[in-house]
C-alpha positions, 0 to 999 in steps of 0.5 A: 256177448262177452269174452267169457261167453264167446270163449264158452260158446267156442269151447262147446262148438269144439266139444261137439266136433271132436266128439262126432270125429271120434264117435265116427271112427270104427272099431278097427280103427279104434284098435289100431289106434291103441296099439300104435298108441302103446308103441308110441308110449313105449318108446317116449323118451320123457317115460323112459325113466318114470316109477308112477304113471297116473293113467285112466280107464277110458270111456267108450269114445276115448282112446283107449290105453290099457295096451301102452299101460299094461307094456309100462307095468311089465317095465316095472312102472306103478300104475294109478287112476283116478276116481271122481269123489266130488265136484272138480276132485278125483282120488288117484288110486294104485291098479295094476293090469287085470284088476277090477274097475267099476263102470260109473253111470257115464261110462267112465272105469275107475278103481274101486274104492277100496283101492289104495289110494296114491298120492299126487307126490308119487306120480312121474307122469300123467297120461291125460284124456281129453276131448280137444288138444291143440298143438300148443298143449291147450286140453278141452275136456268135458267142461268140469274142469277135473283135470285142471284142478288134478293138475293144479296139485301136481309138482311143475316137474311132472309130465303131463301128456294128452292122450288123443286120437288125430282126429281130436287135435286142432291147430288151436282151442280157445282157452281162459285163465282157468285151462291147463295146458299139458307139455306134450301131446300125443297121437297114434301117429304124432308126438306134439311138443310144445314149446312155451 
C-alpha cells in the first residue's frame, strides 16, 4: 500500500468513527448543541466585524446553525449558502432566516435555485461543516472534496471556521496536498486556534 492508499484508508476509518459519534448523540444533546453553538458565534471576535457569512443548511447529522445565523442576521450580517451544481462546485446563494431551502436526495437543505446568487468576493467568513477536524484546522468531509475547491476561490483574508460537535474533533487527521485546513475550529464548548 502506498501513501495515498494509506492516506485514504486512514480518511475513511475517520469518516466512519466521526459519524457514529455524532449519529449517537440525542436529540437533547443535539439542541443543546446548537444553542451553546449560537452563543459561541455570537461572541467570536474574528465575526464581530463581518458584513457576509457563507453559512450551510445542515443535514440530519450535523450540527445544526441555524440559531448562531439567524442571532448574526438580527446583527445586520447578510447570509448565504451554498448549492451543489456540479461535481466539486457549489453556487453560493443570498438566505435570509425563514426562507424556503429545498431538501436534496441526501438530506443536504440548499437555496432554491431561483435565490440570488452571491459571489465569493462578498463574503467575510465561512462557517463550515465537516465530518472531522483536528486541533490544528485539518477538515475531513464527505471525500468529494466541495469545500476544498469552494476554499481554494476565497481571498487568503477570508475566515473560514469549522463548525462541529466535540465529539468530531481529533488530536490530528491525515491529510494530502489536495486538503484545506480552516483557521478556526469551533465546538459547542471550544474555540481551537490554530497556529501555522
Amino acid at each position: 500500500m502506498n501513501a495515498a492508499e494509506a492516506t485514504a484508508r486512514a480518511k475513511s476509518e475517520l469518516r466512519l468513527k466521526a459519524r457514529a459519534a455524532r449519529r449517537a448523540l440525542s436529540p437533547e444533546e443535539r439542541a443543546d448543541a446548537s444553542t451553546r453553538i449560537a452563543r459561541v458565534v455570537l461572541s467570536l471576535p474574528e465575526l464581530r466585524d463581518v458584513s457576509a457569512v457563507l453559512a450551510y443548511g445542515a443535514m440530519p447529522e450535523e450540527l445544526d446553525p441555524e440559531l448562531a445565523i439567524t442571532g448574526l442576521f438580527k446583527r445586520g450580517v447578510r447570509l448565504a449558502l451554498p448549492r451543489v451544481i456540479g461535481p466539486r462546485k457549489l453556487q453560493l446563494h443570498w438566505w435570509q432566516p425563514g426562507e424556503q431551502l429545498h431538501v436534496t436526495g441526501k438530506g443536504m437543505r440548499e437555496p432554491l435555485p431561483t435565490a440570488p446568487v452571491a459571489s465569493v468576493t462578498a463574503i467575510d467568513a465561512v462557517l463550515a461543516p465537516g465530518v472531522a477536524y483536528d486541533r490544528l484546522g485539518w477538515r475531513l468531509g464527505f471525500g468529494a472534496g466541495y469545500y476544498d475547491a469552494l476554499f481554494g476561490e476565497f481571498d487568503p483574508s477570508v475566515m473560514k471556521i469549522g463548525v462541529a460537535f466535540e465529539e468530531q474533533v481529533f488530536p490530528e487527521l491525515p491529510h494530502d496536498e489536495n486538503d484545506r485546513p480552516v483557521d478556526l475550529v469551533m465546538t459547542p464548548r471550544f474555540v481551537y486556534r490554530p497556529r501555522r
